[in-house]
N, C-alpha and C positions, 0 to 999 in steps of 0.2 A: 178422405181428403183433409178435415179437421184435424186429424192422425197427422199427418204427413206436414201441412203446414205447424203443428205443435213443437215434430221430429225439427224441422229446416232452422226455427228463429231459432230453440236452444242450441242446434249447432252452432249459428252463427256470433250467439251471446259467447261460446265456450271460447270463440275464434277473437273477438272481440278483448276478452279478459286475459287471454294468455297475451293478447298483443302489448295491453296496458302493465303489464305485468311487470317489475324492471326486470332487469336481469340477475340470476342467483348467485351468492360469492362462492356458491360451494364447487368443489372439485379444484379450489385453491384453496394457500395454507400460510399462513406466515411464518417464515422462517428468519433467525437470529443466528448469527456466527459472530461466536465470542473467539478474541484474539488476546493476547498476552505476550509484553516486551520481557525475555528474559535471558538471562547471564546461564546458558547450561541449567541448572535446576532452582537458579535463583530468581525472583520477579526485582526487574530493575525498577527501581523506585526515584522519585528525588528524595536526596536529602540522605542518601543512604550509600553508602561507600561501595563499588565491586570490585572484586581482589580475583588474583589470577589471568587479568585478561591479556590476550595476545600473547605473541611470542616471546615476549621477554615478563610475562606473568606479573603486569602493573594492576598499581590499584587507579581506579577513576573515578569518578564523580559523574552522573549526569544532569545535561544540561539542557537538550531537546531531543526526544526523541517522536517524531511524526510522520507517517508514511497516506502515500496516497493507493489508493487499492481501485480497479475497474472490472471491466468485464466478469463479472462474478460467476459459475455456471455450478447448475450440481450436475454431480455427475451419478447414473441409472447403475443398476446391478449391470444391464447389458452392456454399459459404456460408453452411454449417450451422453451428451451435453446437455442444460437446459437453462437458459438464460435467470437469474434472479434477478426480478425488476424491484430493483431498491428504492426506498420509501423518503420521500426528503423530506427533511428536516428544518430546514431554515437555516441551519447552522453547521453540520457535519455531514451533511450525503443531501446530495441531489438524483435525481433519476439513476445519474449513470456510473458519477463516483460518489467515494468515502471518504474521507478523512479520518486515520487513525491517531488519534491520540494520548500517547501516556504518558506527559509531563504536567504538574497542574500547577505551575507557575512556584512552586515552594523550592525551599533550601537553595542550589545554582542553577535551578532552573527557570527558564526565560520568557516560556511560552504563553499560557493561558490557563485560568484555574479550574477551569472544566475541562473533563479528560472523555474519551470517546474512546472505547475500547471495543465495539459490537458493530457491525452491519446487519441491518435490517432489511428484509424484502419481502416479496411474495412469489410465489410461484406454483406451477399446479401442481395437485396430489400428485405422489408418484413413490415408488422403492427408490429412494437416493444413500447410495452407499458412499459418496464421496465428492470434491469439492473441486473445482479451478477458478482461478482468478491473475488478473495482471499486478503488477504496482507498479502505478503510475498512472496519468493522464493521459484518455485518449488523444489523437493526432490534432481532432478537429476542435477539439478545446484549449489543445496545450499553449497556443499560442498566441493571447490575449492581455488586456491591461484590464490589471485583478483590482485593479480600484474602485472598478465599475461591475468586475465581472459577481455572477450570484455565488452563493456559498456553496461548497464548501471553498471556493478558488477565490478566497477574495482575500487571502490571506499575504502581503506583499512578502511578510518575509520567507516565506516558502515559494519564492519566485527567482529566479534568473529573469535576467530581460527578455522581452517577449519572442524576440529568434529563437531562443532555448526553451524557455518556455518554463516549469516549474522544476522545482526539485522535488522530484516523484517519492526519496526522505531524506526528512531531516534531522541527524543524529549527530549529535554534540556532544564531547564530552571533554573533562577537564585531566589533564594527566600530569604525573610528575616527569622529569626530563630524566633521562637514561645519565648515568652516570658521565661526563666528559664529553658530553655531545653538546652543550651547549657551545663550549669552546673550540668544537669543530662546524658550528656556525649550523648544525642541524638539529637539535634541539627543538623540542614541542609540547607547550606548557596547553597543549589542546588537542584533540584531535574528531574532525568531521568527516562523516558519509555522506556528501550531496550528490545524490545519483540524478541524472537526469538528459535529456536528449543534446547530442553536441554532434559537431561539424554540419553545422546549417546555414553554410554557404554563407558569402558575403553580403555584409547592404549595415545599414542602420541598424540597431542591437534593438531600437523601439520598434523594429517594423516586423511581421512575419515572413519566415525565408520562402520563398519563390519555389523552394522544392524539397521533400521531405528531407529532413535529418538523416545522414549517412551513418550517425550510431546513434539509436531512438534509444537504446537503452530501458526495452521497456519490459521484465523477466515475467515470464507466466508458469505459474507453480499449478502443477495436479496433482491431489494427495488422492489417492484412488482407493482408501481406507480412511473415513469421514465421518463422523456420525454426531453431528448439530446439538444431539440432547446429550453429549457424554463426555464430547473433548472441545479442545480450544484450540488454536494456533497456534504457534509459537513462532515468534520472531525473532532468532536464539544471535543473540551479538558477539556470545564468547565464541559460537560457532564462525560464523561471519568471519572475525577477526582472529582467530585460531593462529594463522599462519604471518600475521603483520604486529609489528610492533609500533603501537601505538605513542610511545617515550621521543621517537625520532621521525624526523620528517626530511623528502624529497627535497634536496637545496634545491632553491629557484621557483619553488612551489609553493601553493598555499598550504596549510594546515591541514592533513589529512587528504580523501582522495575526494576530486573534483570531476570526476567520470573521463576527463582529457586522456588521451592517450601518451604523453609523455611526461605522465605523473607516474613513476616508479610505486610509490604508494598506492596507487588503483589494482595493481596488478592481481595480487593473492585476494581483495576483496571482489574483484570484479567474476574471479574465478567461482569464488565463494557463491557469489549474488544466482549465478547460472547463464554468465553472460561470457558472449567471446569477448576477447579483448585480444587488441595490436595482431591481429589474424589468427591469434591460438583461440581453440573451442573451447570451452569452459568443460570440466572434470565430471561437474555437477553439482550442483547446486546444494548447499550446506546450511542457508539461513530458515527456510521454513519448517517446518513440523509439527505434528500431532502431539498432544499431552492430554492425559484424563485431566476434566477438568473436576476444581478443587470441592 
C-alpha cells in the first residue's frame, strides 16, 4: 500500500512538472532570405551608374528602389506550402509584411539610410527545397492612413491614397532623354515602377473602396529550387525592363509605368512583372530569380 501510494504522488509530481514546463522552441528553426536589387549581374547601388538598360540600352542612375513582399511560404521536397511567420521589427517587417530596401539615402537617392535587404522568420523543421511569396500588401492592410498605421506601412511616400492603397514598389530612376523626343513632347528625364492595386471603384480617394480592386496587381513568384543557406533573390531590373525604353515616355502620362491600364508604358513591364495586363496573360514572369550568393 506504502508502494503504491509512493508509485501515485510521483506520478502526479511527473504530471504536475510537465504541465509547468513552458513550452519547447524546438522542431522550429529560424530562417533568413537574403534578397539582392540587380542590373543582370550587376548589384544596383546608389551613387553608381547602370549602363545598358532597356531597349534602347540607356544608362540610369538610381533613385529609390523599395518593394513590399507578403505571404512568404517555403516550399517541401514534396511540394508543400508552409507559411513563414516573419519576425517584427519595429521598423521593416511586421507579422505579416517586409519591406525591402536597397537605397540608403546617398548619391540621387531619396529614401532612407538604412537599407533592408533580408526577411526574417520562423518556421518548423522541415526538408525546404524552395521558396513563394507575393509583392505587395495584403488586401486587408492595403487600405489604410499610413500616418498612423505600424511599420513597415507607415511609410507615406510608398503610398497612393488610401482607395489604392500602397505602392507594392517603388523604383525610381533618373535617365537621359532619347535623342529628339524631347521635341516630340515625350521625352523622360525619369523613369518610375509604381506597381500597385488600381480600378477601386469610385468614392473619396481618403476612404477605402467598398469592393475589392478589379486589378489588385498583387504577382506571387515560386522558385521551386531555393536553398536559404547558398542563394539570394534577385530582383533583376534590366530583366524587368528588357523590353521598354526607359529614355521616352506615354504622352499624357506620368513618368514611367503607373499600373493604369492606358499607360502604353505598363505594357512590356507588367508582362515582365507576371501579371495580365488590358486582358492579355502575361508570358511569364522575368523579374525574380535565384543567384549563389556572394
Amino acid at each position: 500500500m506504502k508502494l503504491r501510494l509512493i508509485t501515485m504522488l510521483a506520478a502526479m509530481l511527473a504530471v504536475t512538472a510537465c504541465a509547468s514546463t513552458p513550452p519547447s522552441s524546438e522542431g522550429h528553426r529560424d530562417v533568413t532570405i537574403r534578397f539582392d536589387a540587380r542590373a543582370g549581374d550587376s548589384a544596383i547601388r546608389c551613387g553608381q551608374a547602370l549602363t545598358g538598360i532597356g531597349a534602347s540600352g540607356a544608362s540610369v542612375a538610381l533613385q529609390d528602389f523599395r518593394v513590399y513582399v507578403s505571404n512568404v511560404r517555403l516550399i517541401s521536397r514534396a511540394g508543400a506550402e508552409t507559411p513563414l511567420q516573419l519576425t517584427p521589427d519595429g521598423a521593416f517587417q511586421s507579422d505579416r509584411v517586409a519591406l525591402l530596401d536597397f537605397e540608403n539615402a546617398s548619391g540621387n537617392c531619396n529614401g532612407n539610410v538604412q537599407t533592408h535587404t533580408s526577411v526574417q522568420g520562423r518556421a518548423p523543421a522541415g526538408d525546404y527545397v524552395g521558396l513563394a511569396f507575393d509583392l505587395g500588401v495584403p488586401v486587408d492592410l492595403n487600405h489604410q492612413d499610413p500616418t498612423i498605421a505600424p511599420a513597415p506601412l507607415n511609410f507615406s511616400a510608398l503610398t497612393w491614397p488610401w482607395r489604392y492603397g500602397y505602392k507594392f514598389t517603388t523604383i525610381d530612376l533618373e535617365t537621359g532623354r532619347a535623342p529628339g523626343a524631347a521635341q516630340m513632347g515625350h521625352g523622360a528625364s525619369g523613369f518610375s515602377i509604381h506597381l500597385g492595386s488600381v480600378d477601386c471603384g469610385e468614392g473619396s480617394p481618403r476612404t477605402p473602396p467598398e469592393t475589392p480592386c478589379a486589378s489588385p496587381n498583387r504577382p506571387s513568384y515560386r522558385l521551386d529550387a531555393f536553398d536559404a543557406h547558398t542563394q539570394v533573390v534577385v530582383l533583376d531590373l534590366a530583366a524587368l525592363l528588357a523590353n521598354t525604353d526607359v529614355t521616352i515616355n506615354h504622352p499624357g502620362s506620368a513618368s514611367g509605368c503607373m499600373s493604369t491600364a492606358d499607360d502604353d508604358d505598363c505594357v512590356a513591364i507588367m508582362d515582365r512583372l507576371g501579371l495580365s495586363f488590358r486582358g492579355q496573360a502575361s508570358r511569364g514572369q522575368r523579374f525574380v530569380r535565384t543567384a549563389t550568393a556572394n
